[in-house]
C-alpha positions in Angstrom: 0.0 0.0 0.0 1.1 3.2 -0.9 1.9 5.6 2.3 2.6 9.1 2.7 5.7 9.6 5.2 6.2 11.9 8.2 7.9 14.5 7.4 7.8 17.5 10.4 8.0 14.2 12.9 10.9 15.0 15.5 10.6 18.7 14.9 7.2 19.9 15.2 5.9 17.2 17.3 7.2 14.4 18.6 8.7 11.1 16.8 7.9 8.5 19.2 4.3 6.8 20.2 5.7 7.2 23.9 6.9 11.0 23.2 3.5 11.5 21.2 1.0 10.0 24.3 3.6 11.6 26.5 2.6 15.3 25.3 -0.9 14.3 24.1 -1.9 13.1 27.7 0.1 16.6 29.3 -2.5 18.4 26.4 -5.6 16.6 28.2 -5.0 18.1 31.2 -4.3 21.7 30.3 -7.3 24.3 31.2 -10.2 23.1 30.8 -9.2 19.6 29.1 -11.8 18.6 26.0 -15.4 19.2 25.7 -18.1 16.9 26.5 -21.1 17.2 23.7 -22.6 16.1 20.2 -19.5 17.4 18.9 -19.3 16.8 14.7 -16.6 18.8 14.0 -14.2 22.3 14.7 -11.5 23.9 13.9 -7.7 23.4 15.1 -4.5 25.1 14.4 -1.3 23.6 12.8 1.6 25.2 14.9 4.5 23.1 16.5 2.9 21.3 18.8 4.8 23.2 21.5 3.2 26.0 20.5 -0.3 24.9 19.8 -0.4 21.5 20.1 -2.5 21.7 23.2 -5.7 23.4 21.1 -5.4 21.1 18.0 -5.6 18.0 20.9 -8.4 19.3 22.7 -10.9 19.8 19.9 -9.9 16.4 18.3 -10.3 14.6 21.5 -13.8 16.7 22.2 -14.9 15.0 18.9 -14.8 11.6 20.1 -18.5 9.9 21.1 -19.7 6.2 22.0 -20.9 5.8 18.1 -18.3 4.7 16.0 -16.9 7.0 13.8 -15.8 5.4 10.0 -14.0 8.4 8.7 -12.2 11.9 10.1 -12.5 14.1 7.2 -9.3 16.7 7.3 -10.0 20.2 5.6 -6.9 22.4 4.8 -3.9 23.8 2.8 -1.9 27.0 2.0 -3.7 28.1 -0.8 -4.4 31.0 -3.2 -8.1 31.9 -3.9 -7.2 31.0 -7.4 -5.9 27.3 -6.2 -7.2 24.2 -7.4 -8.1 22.2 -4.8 -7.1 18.7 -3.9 -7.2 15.3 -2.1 -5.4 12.6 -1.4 -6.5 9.3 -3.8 -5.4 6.1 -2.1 -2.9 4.4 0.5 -2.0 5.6 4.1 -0.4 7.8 6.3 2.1 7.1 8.3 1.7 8.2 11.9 3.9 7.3 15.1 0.9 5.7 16.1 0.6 3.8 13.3 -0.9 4.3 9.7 -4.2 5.7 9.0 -5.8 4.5 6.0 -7.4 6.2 3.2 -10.9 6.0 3.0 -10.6 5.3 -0.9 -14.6 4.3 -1.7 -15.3 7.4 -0.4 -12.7 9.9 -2.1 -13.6 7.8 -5.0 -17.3 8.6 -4.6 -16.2 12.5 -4.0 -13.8 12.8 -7.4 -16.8 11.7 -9.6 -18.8 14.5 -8.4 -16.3 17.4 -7.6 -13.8 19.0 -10.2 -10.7 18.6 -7.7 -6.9 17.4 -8.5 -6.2 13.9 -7.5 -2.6 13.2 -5.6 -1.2 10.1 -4.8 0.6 10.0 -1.2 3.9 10.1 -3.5 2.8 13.6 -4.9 0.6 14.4 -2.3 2.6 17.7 -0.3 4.3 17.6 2.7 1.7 20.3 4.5 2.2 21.5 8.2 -1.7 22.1 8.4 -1.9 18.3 7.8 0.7 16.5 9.1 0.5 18.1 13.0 -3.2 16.6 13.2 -2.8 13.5 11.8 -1.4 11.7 15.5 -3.9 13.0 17.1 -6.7 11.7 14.4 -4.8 8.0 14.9 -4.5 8.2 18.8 -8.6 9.5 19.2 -10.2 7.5 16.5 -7.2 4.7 15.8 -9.9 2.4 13.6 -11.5 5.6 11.2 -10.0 5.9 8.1 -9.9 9.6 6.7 -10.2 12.1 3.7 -7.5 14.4 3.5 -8.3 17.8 1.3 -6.6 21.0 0.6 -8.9 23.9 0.1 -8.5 27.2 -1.3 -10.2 29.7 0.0 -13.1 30.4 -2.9 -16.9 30.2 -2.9 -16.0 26.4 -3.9 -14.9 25.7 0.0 -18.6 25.7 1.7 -19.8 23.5 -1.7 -16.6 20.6 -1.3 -17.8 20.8 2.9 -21.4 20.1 1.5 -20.8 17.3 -0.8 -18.3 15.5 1.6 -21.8 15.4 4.3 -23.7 14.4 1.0 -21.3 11.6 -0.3 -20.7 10.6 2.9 -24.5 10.0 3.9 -25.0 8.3 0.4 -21.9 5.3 1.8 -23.7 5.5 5.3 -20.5 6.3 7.0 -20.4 8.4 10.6 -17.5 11.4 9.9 -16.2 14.0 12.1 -14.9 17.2 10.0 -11.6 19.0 11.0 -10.3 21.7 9.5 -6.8 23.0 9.9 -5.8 26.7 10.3 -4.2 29.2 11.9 -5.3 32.8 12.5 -3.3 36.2 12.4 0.4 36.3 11.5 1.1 39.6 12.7 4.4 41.5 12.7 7.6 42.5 10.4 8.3 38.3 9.3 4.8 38.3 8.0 4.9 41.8 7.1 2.0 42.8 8.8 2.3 45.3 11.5 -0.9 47.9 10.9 -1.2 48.2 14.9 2.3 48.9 15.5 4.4 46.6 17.9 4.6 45.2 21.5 1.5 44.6 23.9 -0.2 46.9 22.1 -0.3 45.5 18.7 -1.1 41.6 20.4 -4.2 43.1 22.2 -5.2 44.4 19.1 -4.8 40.9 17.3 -5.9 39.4 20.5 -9.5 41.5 20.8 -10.0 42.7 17.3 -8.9 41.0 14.5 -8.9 37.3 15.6 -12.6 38.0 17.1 -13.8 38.6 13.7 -12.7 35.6 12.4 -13.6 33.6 15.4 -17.3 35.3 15.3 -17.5 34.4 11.5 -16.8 30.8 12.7 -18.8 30.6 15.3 -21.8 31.5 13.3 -20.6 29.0 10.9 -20.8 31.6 8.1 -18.8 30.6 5.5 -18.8 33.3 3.0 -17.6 35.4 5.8 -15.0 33.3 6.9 -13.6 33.2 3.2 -13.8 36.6 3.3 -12.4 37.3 6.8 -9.0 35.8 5.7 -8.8 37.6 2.8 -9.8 40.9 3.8 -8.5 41.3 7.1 -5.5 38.4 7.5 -6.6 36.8 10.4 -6.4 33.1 9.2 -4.1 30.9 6.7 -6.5 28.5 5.9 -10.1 30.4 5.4 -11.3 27.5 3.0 -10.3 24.9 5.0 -12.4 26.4 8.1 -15.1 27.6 5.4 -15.9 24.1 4.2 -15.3 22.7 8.2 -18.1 25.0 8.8 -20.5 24.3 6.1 -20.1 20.6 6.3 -20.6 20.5 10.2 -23.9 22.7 9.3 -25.2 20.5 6.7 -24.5 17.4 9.2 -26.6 19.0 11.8 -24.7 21.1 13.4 -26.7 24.4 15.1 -24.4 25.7 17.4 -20.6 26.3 18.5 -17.9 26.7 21.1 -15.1 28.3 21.2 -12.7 25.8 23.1 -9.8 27.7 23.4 -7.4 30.5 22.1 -4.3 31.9 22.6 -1.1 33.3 20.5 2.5 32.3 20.0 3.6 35.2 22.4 2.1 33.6 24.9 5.0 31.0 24.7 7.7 33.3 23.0 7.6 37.2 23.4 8.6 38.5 19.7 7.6 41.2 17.4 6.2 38.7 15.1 3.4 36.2 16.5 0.6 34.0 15.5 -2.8 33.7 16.7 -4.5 30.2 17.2 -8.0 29.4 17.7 -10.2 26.1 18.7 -13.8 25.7 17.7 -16.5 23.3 18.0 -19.2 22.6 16.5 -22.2 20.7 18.1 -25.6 18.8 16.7 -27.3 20.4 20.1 
C-alpha cells in the first residue's frame, strides 16, 4: 500500500508513540481539558505542537463519542483563492501511532462529483496544516480511516464541505470534520504590522482581529470566513475552516464553542506572533 511519510516528525511534534501520548496526555489536562457534547466537528490550528499543540488535541479529543466513527474528514492547505483544490486518492499515512488508511470508496465517490486534482501519497505535499493533526486523528479515532483535502479559500470551499456530508450520507459512514488553520500572523516576518508593535499590537490581534474571524466561525458563516481571511489576514487556511463549517452545518450542526485561544507570544515574546483558535461545532 502506498503511504505518505512523516515529514515534520521530530521537529514539530514528537517522533515516538511514547513521546506522542507523552505530550498528548500533558494536552488533556491543560485548562479546561476537552469538551463533553454532540460534537461533529471544529477547527484546530497547525503550529508546532509546543506552541499549539495543546488546542489542536483538545478539539480532536472533544470529537470523540460512544458511536463509532468510520471516517475523520481533514480540511486544509496554504492556498491562493485562485488554487485548485485537492485530495489525497489512495494508500495511508504514516503516523507514530501507526498508519491511517485512506478511505478510498469514499474519495472515490467525491472525485466523480467534484472538479478537484487527484494526488497520490507520492505527490501528495508535505503540509504543516496536515501532518500536525494526523497523531492526534490515529491516537482519538485509531480504527477511522480519513479524507485528507486542501482547500483554497473560494466560494467552492462551503460546496466541497457540502458534498463530503452528502457523499458521505449516500456510503452510510459516521464522519467528524476537522479543518486546519491558523489565525493572524502579525508583525515584520509576515509583514503585517498595521497596529504597530509590543502589547499593544497583540491586544489588538488578541481582541480585534482574531474575534472577527472567530465570530465568522462561530456563526458558521462561510462566505464570511472566506472573506475574513482575505480581507482582514486573520487566518491561513479560510477555506479549510469555510468548508469545516458548512459541512458541520449540513450534518446538523446548530451551534458552537469556542474551546480555546491563545497566540504564540504567549510562549515566546517577539515582534512577530501568531494567533490560534479552537472551535467546536455541536448537533445540540
Amino acid at each position: 500500500m502506498e503511504k505518505k511519510k512523516m515529514a515534520f516528525a521530530g521537529s514539530w511534534y514528537p517522533a515516538t508513540d511514547v513521546e506522542c501520548e507523552a505530550a498528548i496526555q500533558g494536552f488533556l489536562k491543560e485548562k479546561q481539558g476537552p469538551c463533553n457534547g454532540r460534537f461533529v466537528g471544529g477547527i484546530v490550528p497547525h503550529a508546532g505542537w509546543y506552541f499549539s499543540g495543546s488546542i489542536a488535541c483538545r478539539v480532536i479529543a472533544s470529537l470523540q463519542s460512544d458511536e463509532k466513527v468510520d471516517t475523520v474528514f481533514l480540511f486544509g492547505a496554504h492556498m491562493h483563492k485562485q488554487s485548485e483544490p485537492f485530495i489525497l486518492t489512495h494508500g495511508a499515512i504514516e503516523t507514530p501511532f501507526g498508519q491511517i488508511e485512506v478511505d478510498k470508496e469514499l474519495v472515490d465517490k467525491i472525485c466523480a462529483d467534484i472538479g478537484i486534482s487527484k494526488r497520490s501519497a507520492h505527490k501528495f505535499p508535505d503540509d504543516n496544516t496536515f501532518e500536525l493533526q494526523y497523531p492526534f486523528i490515529k491516537y482519538f479515532f485509531p480504527h477511522a480511516k480519513i479524507v485528507v483535502c486542501g482547500v483554497a479559500p473560494s466560494a467552492f470551499a462551503p460546496v466541497i464541505g457540502s458534498m463530503a456530508v452528502e457523499e458521505a450520507k449516500d456510503l452510510s459512514r459516521t464522519v467528524r470534520f476537522i479543518g486546519s488553520t491558523d489565525m493572524t500572523h502579525y508583525g515584520p516576518d509576515f509583514g503585517f504590522t498595521s497596529a504597530g508593535t509590543g502589547e499593544k499590537a497583540v491586544e489588538w490581534v488578541k481582541n480585534q482581529n482574531d474575534r472577527h474571524a472567530i465570530k465568522a466561525m462561530i456563526e458558521m458563516d462561510a462566505s464570511d470566513i472566506i472573506a475574513q481571511g482575505l480581507e482582514n489576514k486573520n487566518m491561513c487556511c479560510s477555506g479549510a475552516a469555510a468548508a469545516t463549517a458548512a459541512a458541520c452545518k449540513k450534518y446538523g450542526a446548530v451551534k458552537a464553542v469556542e474551546l480555546d485561544y491563545a497566540t504564540s507570544f504567549d510562549k515566546s515574546a517577539s515582534k512577530s506572533f501568531v494567533g490560534y483558535s479552537g472551535i467546536l461545532y455541536a448537533l445540540s
